[in-house]
C-alpha positions in Angstrom: -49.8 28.0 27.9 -49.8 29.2 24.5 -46.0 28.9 24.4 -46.1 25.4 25.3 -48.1 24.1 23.1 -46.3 26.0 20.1 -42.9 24.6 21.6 -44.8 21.1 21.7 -45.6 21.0 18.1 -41.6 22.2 16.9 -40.4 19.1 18.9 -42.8 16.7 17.3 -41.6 17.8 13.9 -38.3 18.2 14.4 -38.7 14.4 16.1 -40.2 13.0 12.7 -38.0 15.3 10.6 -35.4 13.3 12.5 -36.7 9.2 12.5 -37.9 10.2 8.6 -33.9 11.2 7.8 -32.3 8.2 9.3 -31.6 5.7 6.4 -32.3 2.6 8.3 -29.1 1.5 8.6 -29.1 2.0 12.7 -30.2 -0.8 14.6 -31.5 -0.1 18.5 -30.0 3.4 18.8 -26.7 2.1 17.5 -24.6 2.9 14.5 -22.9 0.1 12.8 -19.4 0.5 11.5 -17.5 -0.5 9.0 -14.4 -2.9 10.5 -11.3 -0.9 10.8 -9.3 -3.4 8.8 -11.8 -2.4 5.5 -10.9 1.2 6.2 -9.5 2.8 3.2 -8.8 2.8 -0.6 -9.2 -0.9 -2.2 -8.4 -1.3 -6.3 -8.4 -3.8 -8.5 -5.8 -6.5 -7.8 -6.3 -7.7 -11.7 -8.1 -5.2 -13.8 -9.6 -6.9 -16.7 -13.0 -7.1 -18.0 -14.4 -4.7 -15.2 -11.8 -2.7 -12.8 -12.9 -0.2 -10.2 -12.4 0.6 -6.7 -13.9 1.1 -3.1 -12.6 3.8 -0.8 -14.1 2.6 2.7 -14.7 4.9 6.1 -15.9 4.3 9.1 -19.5 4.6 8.2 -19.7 5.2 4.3 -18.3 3.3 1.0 -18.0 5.0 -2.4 -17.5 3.1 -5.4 -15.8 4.3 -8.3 -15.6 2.3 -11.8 -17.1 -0.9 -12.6 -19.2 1.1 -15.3 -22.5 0.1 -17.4 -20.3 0.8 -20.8 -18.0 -1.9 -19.7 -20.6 -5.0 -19.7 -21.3 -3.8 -23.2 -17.8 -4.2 -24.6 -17.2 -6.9 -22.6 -20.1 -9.2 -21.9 -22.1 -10.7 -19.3 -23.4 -7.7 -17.2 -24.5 -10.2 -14.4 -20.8 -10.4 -13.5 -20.5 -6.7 -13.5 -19.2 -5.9 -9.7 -21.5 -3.4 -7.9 -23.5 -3.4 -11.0 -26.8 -2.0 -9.1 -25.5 0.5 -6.6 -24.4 4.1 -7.8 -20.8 5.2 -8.2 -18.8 7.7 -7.2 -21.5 8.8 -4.3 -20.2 8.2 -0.6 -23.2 5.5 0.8 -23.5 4.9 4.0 -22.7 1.0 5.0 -21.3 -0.8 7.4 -19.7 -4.7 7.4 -21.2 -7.4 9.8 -20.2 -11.1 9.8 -18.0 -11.3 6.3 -21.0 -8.9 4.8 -20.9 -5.5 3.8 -24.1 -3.4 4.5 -24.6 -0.6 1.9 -27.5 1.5 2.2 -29.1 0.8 -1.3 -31.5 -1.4 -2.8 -30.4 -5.4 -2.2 -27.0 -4.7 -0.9 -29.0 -2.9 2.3 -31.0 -6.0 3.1 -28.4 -9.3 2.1 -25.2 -7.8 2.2 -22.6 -8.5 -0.1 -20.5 -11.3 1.1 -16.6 -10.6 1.5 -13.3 -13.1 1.9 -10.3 -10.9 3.9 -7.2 -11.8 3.2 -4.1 -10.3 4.6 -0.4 -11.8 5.1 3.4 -11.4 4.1 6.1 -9.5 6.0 6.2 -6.4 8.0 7.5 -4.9 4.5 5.7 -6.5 2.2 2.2 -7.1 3.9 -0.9 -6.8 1.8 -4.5 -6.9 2.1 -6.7 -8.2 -0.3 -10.8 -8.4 -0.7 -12.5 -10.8 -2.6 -16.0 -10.4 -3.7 -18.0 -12.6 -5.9 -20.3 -11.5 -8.6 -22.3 -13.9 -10.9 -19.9 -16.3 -10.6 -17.2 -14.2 -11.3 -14.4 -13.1 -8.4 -13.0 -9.6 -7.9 -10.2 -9.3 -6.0 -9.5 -6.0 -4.4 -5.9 -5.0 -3.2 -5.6 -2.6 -0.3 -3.6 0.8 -1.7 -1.1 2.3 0.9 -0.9 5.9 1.2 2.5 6.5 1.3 
């Protein structure tokens, strides 16, 4: 009896170690993905003011550029993409009717609205993103891995 209570008490911790390490991106049991056509590395299709890049899994983004030192060369940080969400750090996400879901601060709860664009020829298709911020579009090329 002794056993089974001692065995009782490791499953109810490992049970809330478990619910307290899930990031509240699951919904019902179920994972959320990111759509297959966002999989992969994205870049800027114009770099200017602010120039970066996404590189997209399944189930995690990771943004790299778009920096704090740029809005103060530049200007207007408001129009700074992805201004709010840390760089360079693999976050899970997931996209969900033209959003994409990152697990961090406002971007977890709203989304971030997206425009996907893809056409041409079988050899020269592309892909693009489009993402508004403060008014301001950024346009994100998809980048073949040849």
């Amino acid at each position: 009896m002794k056993n089974f209570k001692f065995l009782a008490i490791i499953i109810v911790l490992l049970s809330a170690l478990f619910i307290s390490s899930c990031d509240g991106l699951m919904t019902e049991g179920n994972y959320k993905y990111f759509d297959s056509k966002l999989r992969g590395t994205w870049v800027s299709n114009d770099p200017g003011r602010y120039s970066g890049s996404l590189k997209i899994t399944s189930d995690t983004i990771t943004i790299d550029g778009y920096g704090e030192d740029w809005a103060s060369i530049v200007g207007d940080d408001s129009q700074r993409p992805f201004k709010d969400i840390p760089k360079r750090k693999p976050l899970k996400g997931y996209s969900e009717d033209g959003k994409i879901f990152i697990g961090y601060g406002e971007a977890a709860q709203d989304g971030i609205p997206y425009i996907y664009t893809e056409g041409g020829s079988y050899s020269q298709m592309y892909k693009l993103l489009e993402f508004t911020f403060g008014g301001r579009k950024e346009i994100l090329e998809f980048q073949r891995d040849y």
